[in-house]
C-alpha positions, 0 to 999 in steps of 0.5 A, spaced: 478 486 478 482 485 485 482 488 492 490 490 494 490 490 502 498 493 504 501 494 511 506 499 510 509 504 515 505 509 515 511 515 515 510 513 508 504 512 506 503 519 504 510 517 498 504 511 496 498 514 496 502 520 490 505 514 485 499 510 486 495 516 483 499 517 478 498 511 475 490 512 476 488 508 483 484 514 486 480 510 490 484 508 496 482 507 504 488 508 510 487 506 517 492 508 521 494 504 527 499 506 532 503 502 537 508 505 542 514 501 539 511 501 530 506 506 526 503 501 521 498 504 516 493 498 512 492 501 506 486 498 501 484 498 494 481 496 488 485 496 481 483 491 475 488 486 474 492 489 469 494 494 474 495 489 480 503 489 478 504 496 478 501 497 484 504 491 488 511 494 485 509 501 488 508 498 494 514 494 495 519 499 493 516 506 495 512 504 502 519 501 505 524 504 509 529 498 506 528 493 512 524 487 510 518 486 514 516 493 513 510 492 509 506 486 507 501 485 501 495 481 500 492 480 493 484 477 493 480 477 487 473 481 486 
């Protein structure tokens, strides 16, 4: 089992939250953070390993706008 901890732009987190559920982690906590010059919403979750690929793969591909600090994934064993 794994934790997954993402900051993404939080425009985005809506496209996210939509795959994620559609490869079967329903359990997912956002926290929105807004400062005057970024919105970054920290999103968290719990997945087996088996989905942790996929979930990195959504992550990185779906919660960006193309540039490349945009979003940062941490993976933690359970």
């Amino acid at each position: 089992m794994k934790k997954v901890v993402a900051y993404i732009n939080t425009l985005r987190v809506h496209w996210v939250v939509d795959e994620l559920l559609m490869v079967g982690i329903d359990d997912i906590s956002v926290y929105q953070h807004f400062k005057p010059l970024s919105q970054i919403s920290r999103l968290e979750l719990k997945c087996d390993s088996d989905k942790v690929e996929a979930v990195n793969g959504i992550i990185c591909t779906v919660g960006t706008n193309g540039n490349v600090s945009d979003q940062l994934v941490e993976i933690y064993d359970l």
